[in-house]
N, C-alpha and C positions, 0 to 999 in steps of 0.2 A: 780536300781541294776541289774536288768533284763538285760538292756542295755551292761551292765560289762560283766556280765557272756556270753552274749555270745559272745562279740569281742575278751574275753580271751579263749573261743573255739573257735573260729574261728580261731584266731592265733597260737593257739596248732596243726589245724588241717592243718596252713598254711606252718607250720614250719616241718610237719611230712613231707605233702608235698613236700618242697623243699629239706629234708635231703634224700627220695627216689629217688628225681628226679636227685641228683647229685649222688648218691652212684651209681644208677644203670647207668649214663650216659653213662659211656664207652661202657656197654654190648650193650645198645639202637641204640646208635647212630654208631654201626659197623655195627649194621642190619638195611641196607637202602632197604629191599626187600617190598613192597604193599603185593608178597602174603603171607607173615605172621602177617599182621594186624599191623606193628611196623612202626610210622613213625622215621622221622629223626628231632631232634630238635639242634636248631642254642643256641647255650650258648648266645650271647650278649641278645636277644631275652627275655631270660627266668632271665636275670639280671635285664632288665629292669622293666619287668612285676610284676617280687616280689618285687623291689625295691617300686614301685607304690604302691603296693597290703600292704604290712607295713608299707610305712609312712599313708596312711589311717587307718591301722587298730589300729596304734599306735595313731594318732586322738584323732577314736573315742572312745578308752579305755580313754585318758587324756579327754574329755568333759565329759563325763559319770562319770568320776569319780567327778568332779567339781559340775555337776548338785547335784550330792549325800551329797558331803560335805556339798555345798550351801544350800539344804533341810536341811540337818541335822541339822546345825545351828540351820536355821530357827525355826525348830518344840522345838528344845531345848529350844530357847529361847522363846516361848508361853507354853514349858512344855505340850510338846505332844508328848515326843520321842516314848513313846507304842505305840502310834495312826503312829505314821511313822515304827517302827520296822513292828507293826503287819503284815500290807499287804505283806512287802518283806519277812516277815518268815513263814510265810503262801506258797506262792510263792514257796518262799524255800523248804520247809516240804514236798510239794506235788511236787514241779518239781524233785526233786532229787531221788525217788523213781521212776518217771514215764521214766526220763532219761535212768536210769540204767535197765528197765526192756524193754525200746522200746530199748537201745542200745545192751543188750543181744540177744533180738529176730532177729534184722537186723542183726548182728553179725552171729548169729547162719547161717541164710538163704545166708548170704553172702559169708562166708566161705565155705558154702556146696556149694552153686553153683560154686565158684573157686574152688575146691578141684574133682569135679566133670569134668569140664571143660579141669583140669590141666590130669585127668587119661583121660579123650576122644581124649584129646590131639593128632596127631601126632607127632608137631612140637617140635623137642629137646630144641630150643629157650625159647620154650614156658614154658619151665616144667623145666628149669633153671630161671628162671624170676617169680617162681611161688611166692616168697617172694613180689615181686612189686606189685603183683594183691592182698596177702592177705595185703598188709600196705593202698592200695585205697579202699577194703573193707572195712578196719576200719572206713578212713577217712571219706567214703560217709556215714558209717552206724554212725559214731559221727555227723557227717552235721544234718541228716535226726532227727536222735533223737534231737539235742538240735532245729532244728526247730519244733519242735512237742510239744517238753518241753515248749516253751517259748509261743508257742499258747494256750498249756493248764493253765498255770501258771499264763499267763494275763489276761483267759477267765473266766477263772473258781476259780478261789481264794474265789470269793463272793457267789459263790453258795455252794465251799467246809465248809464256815465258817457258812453259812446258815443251813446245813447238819448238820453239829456238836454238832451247840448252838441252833438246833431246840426248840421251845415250841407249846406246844397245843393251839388251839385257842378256844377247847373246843366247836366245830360245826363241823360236818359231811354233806358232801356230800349227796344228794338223790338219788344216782345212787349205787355207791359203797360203800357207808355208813366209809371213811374214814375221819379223819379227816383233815380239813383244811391246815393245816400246811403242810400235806403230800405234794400237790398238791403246795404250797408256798414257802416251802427249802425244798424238800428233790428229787421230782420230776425234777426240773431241771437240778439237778449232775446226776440224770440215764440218761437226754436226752443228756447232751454235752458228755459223755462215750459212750453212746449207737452211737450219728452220729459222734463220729471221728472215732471210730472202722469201722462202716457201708463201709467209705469211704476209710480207711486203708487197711482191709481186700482183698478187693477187686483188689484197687491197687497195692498188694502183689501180688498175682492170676497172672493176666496181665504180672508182674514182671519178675513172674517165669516164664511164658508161652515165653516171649519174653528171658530171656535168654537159657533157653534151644533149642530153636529154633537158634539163631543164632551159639551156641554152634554145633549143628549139621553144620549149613553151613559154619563154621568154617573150615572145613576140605571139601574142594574142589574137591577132588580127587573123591569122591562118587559119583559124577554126573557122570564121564567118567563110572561107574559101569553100566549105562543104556545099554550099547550093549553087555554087558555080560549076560545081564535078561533078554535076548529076548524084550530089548524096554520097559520093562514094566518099569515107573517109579514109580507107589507106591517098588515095589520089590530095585529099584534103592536107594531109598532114606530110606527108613524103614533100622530100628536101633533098635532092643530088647530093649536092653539095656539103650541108652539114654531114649527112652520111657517110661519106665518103673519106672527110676529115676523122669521124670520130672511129671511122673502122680501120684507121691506116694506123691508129694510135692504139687499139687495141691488140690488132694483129701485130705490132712491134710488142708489145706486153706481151702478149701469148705465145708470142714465138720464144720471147727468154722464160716464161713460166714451163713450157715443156720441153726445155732446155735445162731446168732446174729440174723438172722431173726425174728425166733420167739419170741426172747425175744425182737424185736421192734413190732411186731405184739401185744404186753402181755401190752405194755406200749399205743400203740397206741388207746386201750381199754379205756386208762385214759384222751386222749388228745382229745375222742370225746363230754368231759365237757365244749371244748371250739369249737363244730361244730359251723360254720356260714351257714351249708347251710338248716338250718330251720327256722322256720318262726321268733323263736327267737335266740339270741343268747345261746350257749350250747346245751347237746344232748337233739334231739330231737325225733316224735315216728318212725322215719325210722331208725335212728340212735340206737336205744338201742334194735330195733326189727329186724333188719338188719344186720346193719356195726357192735354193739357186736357180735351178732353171728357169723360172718364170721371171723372175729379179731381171735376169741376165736379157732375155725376152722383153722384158717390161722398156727396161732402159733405151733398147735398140729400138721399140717402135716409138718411146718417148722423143728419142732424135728424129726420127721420120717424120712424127707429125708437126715437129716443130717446120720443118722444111717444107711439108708438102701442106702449113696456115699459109708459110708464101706463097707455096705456089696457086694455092684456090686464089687468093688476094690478088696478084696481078694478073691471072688467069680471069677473074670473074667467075669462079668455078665454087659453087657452094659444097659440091662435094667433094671435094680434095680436102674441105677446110673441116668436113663435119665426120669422112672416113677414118681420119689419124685418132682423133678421140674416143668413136665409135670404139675402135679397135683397141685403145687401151681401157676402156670397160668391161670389153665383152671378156679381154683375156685375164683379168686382174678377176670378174667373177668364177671365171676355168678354175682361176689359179684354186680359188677357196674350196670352190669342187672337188678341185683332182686332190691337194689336201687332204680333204676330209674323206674322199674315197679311200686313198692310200694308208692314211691311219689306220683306218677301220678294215679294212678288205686284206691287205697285205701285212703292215707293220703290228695290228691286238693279237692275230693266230697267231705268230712266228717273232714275236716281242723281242725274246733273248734274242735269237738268230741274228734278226734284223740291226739291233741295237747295240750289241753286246763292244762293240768298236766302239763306241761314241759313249761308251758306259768306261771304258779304259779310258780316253781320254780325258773325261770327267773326275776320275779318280786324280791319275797324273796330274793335272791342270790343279785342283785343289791342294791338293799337298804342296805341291812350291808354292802356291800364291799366301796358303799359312806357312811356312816354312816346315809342314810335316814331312818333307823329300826328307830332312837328314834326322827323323827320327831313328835310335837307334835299338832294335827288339832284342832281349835277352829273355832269356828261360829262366824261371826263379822255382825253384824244384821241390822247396819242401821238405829235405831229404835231412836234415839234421835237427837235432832237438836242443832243446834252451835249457841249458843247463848252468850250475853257477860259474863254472869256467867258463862257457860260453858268454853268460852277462858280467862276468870279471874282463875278459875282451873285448867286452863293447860298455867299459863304465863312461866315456865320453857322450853316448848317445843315451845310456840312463840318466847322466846327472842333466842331460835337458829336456827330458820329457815332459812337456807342460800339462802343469797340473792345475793351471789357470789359466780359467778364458777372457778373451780381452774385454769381456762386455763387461763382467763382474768387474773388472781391473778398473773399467774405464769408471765406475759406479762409487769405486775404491777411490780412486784418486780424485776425483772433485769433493768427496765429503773430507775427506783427508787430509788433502793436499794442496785443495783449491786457497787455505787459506783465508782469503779476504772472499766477497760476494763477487767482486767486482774478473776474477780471475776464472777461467775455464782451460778444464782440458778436449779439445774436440774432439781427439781420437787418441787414439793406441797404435803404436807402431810396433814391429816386429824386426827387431835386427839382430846381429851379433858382433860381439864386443871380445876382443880378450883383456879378460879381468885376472888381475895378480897371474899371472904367465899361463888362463887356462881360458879357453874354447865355448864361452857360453851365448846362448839364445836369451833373449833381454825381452821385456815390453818396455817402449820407452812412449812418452807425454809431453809434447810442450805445451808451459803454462803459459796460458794467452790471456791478453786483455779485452773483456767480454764487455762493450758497453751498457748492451742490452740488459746488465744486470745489473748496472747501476740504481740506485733510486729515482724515482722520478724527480727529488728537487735538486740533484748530485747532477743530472741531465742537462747543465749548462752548456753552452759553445766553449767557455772556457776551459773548461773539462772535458770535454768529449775530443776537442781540437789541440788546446794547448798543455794540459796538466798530465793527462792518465793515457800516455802516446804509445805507451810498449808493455808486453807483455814480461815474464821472468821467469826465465831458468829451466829448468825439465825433472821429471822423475822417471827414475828407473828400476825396474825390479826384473830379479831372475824368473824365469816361468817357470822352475819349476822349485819356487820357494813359498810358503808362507808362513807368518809369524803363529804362533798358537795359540789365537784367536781365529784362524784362519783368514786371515789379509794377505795382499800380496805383501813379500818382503821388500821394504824397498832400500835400495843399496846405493842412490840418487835421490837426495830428498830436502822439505823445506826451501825457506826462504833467508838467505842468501843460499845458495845449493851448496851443501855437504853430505861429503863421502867417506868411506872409509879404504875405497880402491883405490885404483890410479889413472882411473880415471878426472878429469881438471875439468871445471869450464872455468876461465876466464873473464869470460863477455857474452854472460846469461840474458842480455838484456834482448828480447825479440819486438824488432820495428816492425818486422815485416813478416804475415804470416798468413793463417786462412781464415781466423776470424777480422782481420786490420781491416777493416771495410770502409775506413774514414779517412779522409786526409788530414794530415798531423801537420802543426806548425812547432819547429825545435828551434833550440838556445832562442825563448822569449825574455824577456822579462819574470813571466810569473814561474819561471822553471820547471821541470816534469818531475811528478813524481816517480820516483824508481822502482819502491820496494817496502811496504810497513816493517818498523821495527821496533816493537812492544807498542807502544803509546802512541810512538812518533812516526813520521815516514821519512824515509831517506828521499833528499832530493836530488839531479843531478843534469847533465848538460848534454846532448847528441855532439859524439866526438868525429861521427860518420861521414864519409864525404859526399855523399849522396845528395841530392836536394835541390830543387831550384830558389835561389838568391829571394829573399820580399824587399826587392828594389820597388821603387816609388808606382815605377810605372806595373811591375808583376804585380804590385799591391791591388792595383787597378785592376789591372786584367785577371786574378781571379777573384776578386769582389766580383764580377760581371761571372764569370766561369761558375762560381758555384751557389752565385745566387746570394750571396751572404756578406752587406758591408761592411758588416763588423771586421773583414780582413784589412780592409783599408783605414777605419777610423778605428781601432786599436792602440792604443798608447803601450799595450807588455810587446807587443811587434818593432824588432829594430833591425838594422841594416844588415845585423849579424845573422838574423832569421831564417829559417829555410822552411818552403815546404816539403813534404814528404806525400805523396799520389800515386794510387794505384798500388797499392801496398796491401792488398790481398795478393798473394804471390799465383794464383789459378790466375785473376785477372793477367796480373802484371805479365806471366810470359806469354798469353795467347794475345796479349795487345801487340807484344814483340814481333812474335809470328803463329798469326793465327791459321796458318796453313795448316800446322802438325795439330793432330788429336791427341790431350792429355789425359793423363791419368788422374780419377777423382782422387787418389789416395798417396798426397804427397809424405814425405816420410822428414823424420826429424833427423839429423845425425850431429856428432858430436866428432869436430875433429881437431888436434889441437888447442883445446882450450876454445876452439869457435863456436858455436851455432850456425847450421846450414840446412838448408830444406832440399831433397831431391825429388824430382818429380820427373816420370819415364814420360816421354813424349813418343809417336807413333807417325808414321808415313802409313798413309791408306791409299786405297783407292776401291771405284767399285765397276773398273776397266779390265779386267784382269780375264783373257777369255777362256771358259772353259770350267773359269771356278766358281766353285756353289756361294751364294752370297749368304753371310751372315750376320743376325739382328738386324731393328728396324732400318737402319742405317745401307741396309745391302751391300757393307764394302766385303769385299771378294778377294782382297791383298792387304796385308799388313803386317809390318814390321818392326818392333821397338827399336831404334834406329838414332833416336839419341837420349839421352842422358841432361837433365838440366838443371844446374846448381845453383841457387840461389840463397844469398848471404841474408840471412835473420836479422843482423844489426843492419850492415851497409847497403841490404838490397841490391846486390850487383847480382846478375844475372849471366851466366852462361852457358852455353851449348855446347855438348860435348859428341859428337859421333863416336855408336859407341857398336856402329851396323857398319862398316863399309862394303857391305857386299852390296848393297841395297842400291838399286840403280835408280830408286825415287831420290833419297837423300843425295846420291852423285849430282842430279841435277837440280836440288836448292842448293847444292854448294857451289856449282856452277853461277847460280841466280843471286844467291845473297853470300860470295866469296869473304866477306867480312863477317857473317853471323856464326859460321861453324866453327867448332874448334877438332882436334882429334884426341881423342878418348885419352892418350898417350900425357897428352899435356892435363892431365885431371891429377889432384895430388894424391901420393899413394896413400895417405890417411881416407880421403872418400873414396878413392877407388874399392877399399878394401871393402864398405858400405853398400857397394853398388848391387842391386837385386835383381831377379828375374822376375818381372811384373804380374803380379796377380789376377790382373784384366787379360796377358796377352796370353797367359797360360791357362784362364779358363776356357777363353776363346778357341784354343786348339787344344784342350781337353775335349768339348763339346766335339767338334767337328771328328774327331778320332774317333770316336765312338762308332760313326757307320767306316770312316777314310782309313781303319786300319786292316779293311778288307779290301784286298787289288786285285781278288779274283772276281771280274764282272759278273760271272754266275752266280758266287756268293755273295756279291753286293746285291744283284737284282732282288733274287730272293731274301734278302734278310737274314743269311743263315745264321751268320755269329757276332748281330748286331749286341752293342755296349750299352751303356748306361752308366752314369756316375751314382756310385753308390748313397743310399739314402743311411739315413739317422734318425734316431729321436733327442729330439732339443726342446725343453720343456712341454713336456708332452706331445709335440707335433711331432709329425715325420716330413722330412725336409731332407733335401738333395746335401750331400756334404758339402762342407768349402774345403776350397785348396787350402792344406796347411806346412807353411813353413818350419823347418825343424832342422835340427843338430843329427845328423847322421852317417855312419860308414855304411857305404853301398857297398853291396857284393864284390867280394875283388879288389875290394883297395883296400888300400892300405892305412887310413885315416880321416877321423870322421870330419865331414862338409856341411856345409846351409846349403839344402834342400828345400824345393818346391813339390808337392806331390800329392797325387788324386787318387782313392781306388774305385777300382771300373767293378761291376757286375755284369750278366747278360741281360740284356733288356726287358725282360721277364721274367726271370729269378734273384734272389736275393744277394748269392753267393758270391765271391771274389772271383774275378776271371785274372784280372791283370790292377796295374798299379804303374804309373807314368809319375817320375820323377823330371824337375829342372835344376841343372846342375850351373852354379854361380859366383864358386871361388877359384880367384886365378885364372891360368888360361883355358880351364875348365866350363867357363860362363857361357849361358845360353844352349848347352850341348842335351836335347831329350833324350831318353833313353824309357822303354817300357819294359816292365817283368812283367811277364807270362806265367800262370800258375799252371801247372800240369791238368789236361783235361781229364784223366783219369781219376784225380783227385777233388775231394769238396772242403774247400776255402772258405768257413766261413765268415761272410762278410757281417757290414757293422751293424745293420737292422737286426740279422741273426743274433748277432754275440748282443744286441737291447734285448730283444726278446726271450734267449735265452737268462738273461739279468732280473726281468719283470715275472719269469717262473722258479727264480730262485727264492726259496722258501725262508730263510734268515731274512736275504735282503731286501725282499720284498714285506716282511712281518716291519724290522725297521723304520722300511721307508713309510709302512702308516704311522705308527707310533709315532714318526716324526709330526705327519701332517698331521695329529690329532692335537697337539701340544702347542698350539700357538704358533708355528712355523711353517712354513711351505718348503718343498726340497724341490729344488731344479735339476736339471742334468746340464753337465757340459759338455763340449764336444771330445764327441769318441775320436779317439786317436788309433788310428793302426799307424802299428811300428813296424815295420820290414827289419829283423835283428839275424844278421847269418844266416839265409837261407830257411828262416821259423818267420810266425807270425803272434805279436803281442797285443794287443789291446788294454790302452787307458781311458778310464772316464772319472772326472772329478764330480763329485755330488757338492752342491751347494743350499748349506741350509741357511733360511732368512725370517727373521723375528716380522711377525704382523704389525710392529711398530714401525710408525709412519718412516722417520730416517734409519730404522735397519740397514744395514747393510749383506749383502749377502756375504757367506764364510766356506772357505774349502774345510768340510767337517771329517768326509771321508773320498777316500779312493778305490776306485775298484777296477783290478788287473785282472784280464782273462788272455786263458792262454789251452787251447785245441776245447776240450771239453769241461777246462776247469775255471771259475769261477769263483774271487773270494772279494773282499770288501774290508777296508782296513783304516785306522784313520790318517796314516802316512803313506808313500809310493813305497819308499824303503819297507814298512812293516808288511804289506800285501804283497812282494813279492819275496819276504822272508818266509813270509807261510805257503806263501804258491810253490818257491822252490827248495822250501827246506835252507836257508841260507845262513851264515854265520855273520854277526854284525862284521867281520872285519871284509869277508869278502865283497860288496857292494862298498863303493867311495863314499866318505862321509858325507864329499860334495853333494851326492843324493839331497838329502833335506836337512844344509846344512846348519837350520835352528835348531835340531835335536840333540843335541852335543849339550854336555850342561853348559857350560862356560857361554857357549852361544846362544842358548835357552834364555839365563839370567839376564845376558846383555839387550838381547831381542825384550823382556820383559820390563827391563828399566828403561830401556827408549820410550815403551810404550806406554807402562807406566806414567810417562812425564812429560808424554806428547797429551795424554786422556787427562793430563793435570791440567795441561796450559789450555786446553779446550774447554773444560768444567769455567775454568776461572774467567775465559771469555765469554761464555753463556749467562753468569751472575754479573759480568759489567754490560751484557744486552738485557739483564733483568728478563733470561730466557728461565726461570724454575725449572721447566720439563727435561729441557735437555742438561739441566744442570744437573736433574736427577740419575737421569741418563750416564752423562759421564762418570758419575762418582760411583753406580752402581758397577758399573764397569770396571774401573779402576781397580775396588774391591776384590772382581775378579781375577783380575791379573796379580794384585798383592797374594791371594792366597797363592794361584801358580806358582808366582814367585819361591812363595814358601815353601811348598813339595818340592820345588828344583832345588831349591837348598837343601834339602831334609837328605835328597837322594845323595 
């Protein structure tokens, strides 16, 4: 709407333009004289230019209006129209006012300076033509304001609405004992006021100074006055009168520019809560012993000099007008002195001493602004040993111990599973499900439609837009399964999707997802395809209610929108049609509300037979005082604060708070009282889904590592500074990821979906501690860290590699592998926290030098204090690590080893490697036709020893 408004100034101001530029022509273009300032303009010239300068402008009023409508729609039809009015009437509310009050004042100064110009005047030309100079005043002072408007209206919308629907946060500052909030919405609308003024003001000054000066040389004649004043040329060029005028106008300018000073000196007092230049971050003791008091100094002589420019001004007094300036340079250079004496002289000898308050603060300040205030530290001791009734008490947390990594999986599941070319899986998500009445950790995949992998002559509009519109279905597999080939098991599989659990989809069909990057036209004529089924493909119709109408006149309007008439002159397009836009779902919600920071790593979930995507969205800020700022971004506060649902078929979209402590989120709810919903109303099927963000908990992983020390003397020094533990992952050494898992924490009573990182010291390799996030029920969001006993050595996960790479079997192996046509990778090391002991899993993945190999979980290897062993199952390596009996560990463990599940595993696969061969000979593929049958082979003999046994 922005957009609008100013192309219809523009063109107001182009059209004033050209009605001056013709009324006054005749008078112009008679006066071909240079010494009157007037040139001479050519009419075809000035046809051309406007002719150009309007069909542009008339443009881009027509796209601007289209973008509007096309939004409009849109939000109407998700029933968002308030969340779309809001911002443009916001915009509106405060541009219109700021308009009219910048276009008064330009007005005012612009008149007066022509009016001024016109009586200095000699020139009779000049002072006949004075109408043309006051209608270019207007124009330039309307330019000037609506640029001004449209910078503020864009800039500042969000901080005016911040202002308004402020709330307390009910926490005060240790400096100026304000609260929070102040410093969150209300201090930022004083700074974009305070630095467009700063810079206006200013450029006013200048303004005037420069036209009253050429106003003087304006009149030429006054140079020839030098040989009448004896040579003298001050005498020559001095002018009472224009002086007089042009100094009454700057001294009103100067007296509100050091009126603005100190009230940025008054603000600058507040913005020393975010100093970097002490030892931590915010103000520190040079800062509040210094830079305050000079601030507060500054300000107060900043108001003096403003008063005592008047007073030199009607005094005639040049030093009243030249002392007030004087004095706020001389003291602003003190200021950096006495600074840099104090640093150095007082505050480097006696650092702690001096600091050590403003290093507590720093602490405090950061932990609430990440929410580390409610982390909660427990002792993890060490003290009992893992034994088979120990891992018989924790078989919930063996049977999900993954023993596949999502990278493999995801590598798994497009040669697999993709199917057709045309279908991709993008990621791998991690959730948990209860499957036949038990507790498991899943990798789950939606299969999306990937246009990019169509063929280039398959690359039609009618393809791409009306035929191949949605994606299908998902697969799922347990992490800690694979079939015996080493694949993951998948227990969610194929096209139409079939299972063996109880888990249902329904309505596998995905419109809307994160590869949808295109706008789709549904129920056409030439129908969508759904789904290949042997030969054939299933066709079928968008039963959704989502969409805007392809009425005659929308046919129009996005033929113009996205460039492409084919929308419009289409004969498969009927009244019944809809499009579908925006249908990447990252787009789609930050179009909603682009305020919140989302999460790159939307997640699939399956609830009642539906398809739904969630994606954690984030309240930031980088206002927050006191707290250390982190990543490029520098926000300084953040809170995952909603939760937002978005429907894979219907595309419906909503937001759930899922933070109400959060006094950001209190006031978008304030602002956009129809966009939130309350976590409450979220259905217990997704609730149950809901996760603790991986982004927000590495973020306060990171920052813990120094903010879990609150003693200021052990923070200055460094003494028991953290680190997130390292790994090897295909031969690098790399920082671990946080990894999600199936487990009972200490103390309870039954095992949970956990989040969890292990810490080292920042220089050693060993385990210090271990920070889990806890996310089932009303459990969710609650941190908690284990602390390993200092007196004890924990080793961590580089350790237990390294230990692995001097194992002498396993490491004889692991060449023997590489020498044989295969490479062996490592997966990620898993520390397990099991009962007060500590486990470690790593999956080996061996992978054939053949170009579509796939990689295979071949073997497993479990360590546990000093012991070490390498097996081709989890179950078999911790049979020999703890001496165990098959009955004692769940069969759940790896549950294809069971005959009965062995053979069944082996005829799926069998006859999945059949239908594959037999699609490779109707691509007239040989290689990989060899390939499958070779394989096949394989699996027939297993077959046959699983029978034999």
């Amino acid at each position: 709407m922005l957009q609008v408004i100013k192309y219809l100034l523009s063109l107001f101001s182009f059209f004033l333009y050209l009605k001056t530029t013709y009324q006054d022509y005749d008078i112009i273009n008679k006066k071909k004289s240079y010494e009157k300032g007037v040139l001479s303009l050519k009419r075809p010239n000035i046809f051309l230019i406007s002719f150009i300068i309007l069909i542009f402008v008339i443009l881009g009023i027509i796209v601007s209006f289209i973008n509007i409508l096309v939004d409009f729609q849109w939000f109407s039809d998700l029933h968002y129209l308030n969340v779309f009015f809001k911002k443009f009437l916001t915009q509106l509310t405060m541009g219109v006012p700021i308009f009219i009050l910048v276009f008064m004042v330009l007005y005012f100064y612009t008149n007066k300076i022509i009016r001024d110009y016109v009586n200095f005047a000699q020139d009779i030309i000049v002072k006949k033509n004075i109408n043309i100079y006051r209608r270019l005043g207007i124009a330039i002072s309307l330019l000037i304001a609506l640029f001004i408007t449209l910078y503020a209206a864009t800039n500042w919308w969000n901080d005016l609405l911040f202002f308004v629907n402020s709330v307390d946060f009910n926490e005060t500052d240790p400096i100026f004992h304000k609260d929070i909030s102040f410093y969150m919405f209300k201090l930022p609308l004083f700074y974009d006021i305070y630095n467009l003024l700063i810079v206006f003001i200013p450029v006013m000054i200048v303004v005037v100074i420069i036209a009253y000066g050429l106003m003087y040389l304006s009149d030429k004649t006054r140079f020839y006055e030098i040989s009448d004043r004896d040579g003298n040329l001050f005498k020559a060029i001095y002018n009472k009168d224009i002086l007089i005028k042009a100094f009454k106008e700057v001294v009103l300018l100067g007296f509100i520019f050091f009126v603005l000073m100190g009230i940025g000196y008054y603000l600058k007092a507040f913005k020393l809560l975010y100093s970097t230049k002490g030892i931590v971050f915010g103000a520190t003791y040079t800062d509040i012993h210094v830079s305050l008091q000079f601030y507060r100094a500054l300000a107060i002589i900043s108001f003096v000099a403003a008063i005592l420019l008047l007073i030199g001004f009607y005094k005639k007094n040049i030093k009243y007008i030249v002392a007030a300036p004087a004095i706020i340079i001389i003291l602003a250079a003190i200021m950096v002195i006495t600074e840099t004496a104090v640093q150095n002289l007082i505050v480097s000898p006696n650092e702690l001493d001096k600091e050590k308050k403003y290093i507590s603060y720093n602490i405090e300040y950061t932990k609430k602004a990440f929410g580390l205030d409610r982390v909660t530290e427990k002792n993890y001791d060490m003290k009992k040993e893992l034994t088979p009734k120990v891992l018989e008490e924790n078989k919930a947390t063996i049977d999900n111990i993954m023993i596949n990594d999502y990278r493999p999986v995801k590598q798994a599941y497009n040669q697999l599973q993709a199917i057709r070319l045309y279908y991709k899986f993008n990621d791998i998500d991690i959730d948990r499900y209860t499957i036949s009445g038990k507790y498991r950790q899943v990798f789950l995949a939606a299969r999306e439609m990937d246009h990019e992998s169509l063929s280039p002559q398959a690359k039609t509009w009618i393809n791409l837009h009306l035929k191949y519109t949605h994606g299908y279905g998902v697969v799922m597999s347990l992490v800690n399964d694979v079939t015996p080939t080493g694949q993951p098991a998948m227990i969610i599989k194929n096209i139409p999707p079939s299972t063996n659990t109880d888990i249902k989809i329904d309505r596998p069909e995905i419109y809307f997802g994160e590869l949808t990057n295109d706008y789709a036209i549904v129920n056409t004529k030439t129908g969508e395809f759904d789904y290949p089924s042997g030969d054939k493909n299933v066709q079928t119709n968008y039963k959704g209610t989502t969409g805007i109408p392809m009425t005659f006149i929308n046919r129009i309007l996005f033929s113009i929108y996205t460039g492409d008439a084919r929308i419009l002159l289409s004969t498969d397009i009927t009244k019944d049609s809809k499009i579908l836009i925006y249908r990447n779902i990252e787009q789609r919600v930050s179009k909603i509300a682009p305020f919140l920071l989302y999460d790159d790593d939307p997640y699939i979930v399956i609830d009642n037979g539906k398809l739904y995507w969630i994606i954690d969205a984030y309240t930031y800020s980088a206002n927050y005082p006191y707290s250390q700022p982190y990543g490029s971004m520098g926000i300084n506060y953040i809170r995952n604060s909603v939760k937002v649902v978005v429907d894979a078929y219907n595309g419906d979209v909503k937001y759930y708070i899922s933070d109400n402590n959060d006094p950001l989120i209190k006031v978008y709810s304030k602002i956009f009282p129809t966009l939130f919903r309350d976590i409450k109303e979220m259905s217990h099927g997704l609730k149950r889904h809901i996760r603790y963000p991986q982004f927000l908990f590495d973020i306060q992983a990171e920052v813990y590592k120094n903010y879990h020390m609150t003693d200021p003397q052990v923070f200055y020094n460094k003494e028991d500074a953290w680190d997130i533990a390292k790994e090897k992952f295909e031969d690098k050494i790399e920082y671990q990821e946080s990894q999600y898992m199936i487990m009972r924490l200490p103390g309870e009573s039954k095992e949970e979906f956990i989040l969890m990182i292990p810490y080292t010291p920042a220089t050693k390799a060993n385990m210090v501690a271990w920070m889990a996030a806890r996310m089932d029920g009303e459990n969710y969001g609650k941190l908690i860290v284990y602390k390993f006993p200092k007196n004890t050595i924990i080793y961590g996960p580089l350790q237990i590699e390294n230990m692995i790479d001097q194992d002498p079997n396993i490491s004889k192996e692991l060449s023997l592998w590489n020498q044989q046509g295969s490479t062996v990778s490592r997966g990620n090391l898993l520390s397990i926290p099991i009962d007060d002991s500590m486990l470690y899993v790593e999956p080996l993945y061996i992978q054939s030098q053949n170009q579509n190999a796939l990689p295979e979980v071949k073997r497993v290897i479990v360590a546990y204090k000093d012991q070490i062993v390498m097996e081709d199952t989890l179950k078999n390596a911790l049979n020999k690590l703890f001496n165990l009996n098959t009955q004692q560990i769940s069969q759940q463990n790896v549950p294809s080893n069971t005959a009965n599940d062995t053979q069944k595993q082996l005829i799926e696969k069998a006859h999945e490697t059949y239908q594959n061969a037999m699609e490779a000979v109707q691509k007239g593929n040989w290689s990989d036709f060899g390939k499958y049958m070779e394989e096949l082979r394989k699996i027939l003999d297993e077959l046959n020893k699983s029978v034999k046994k």
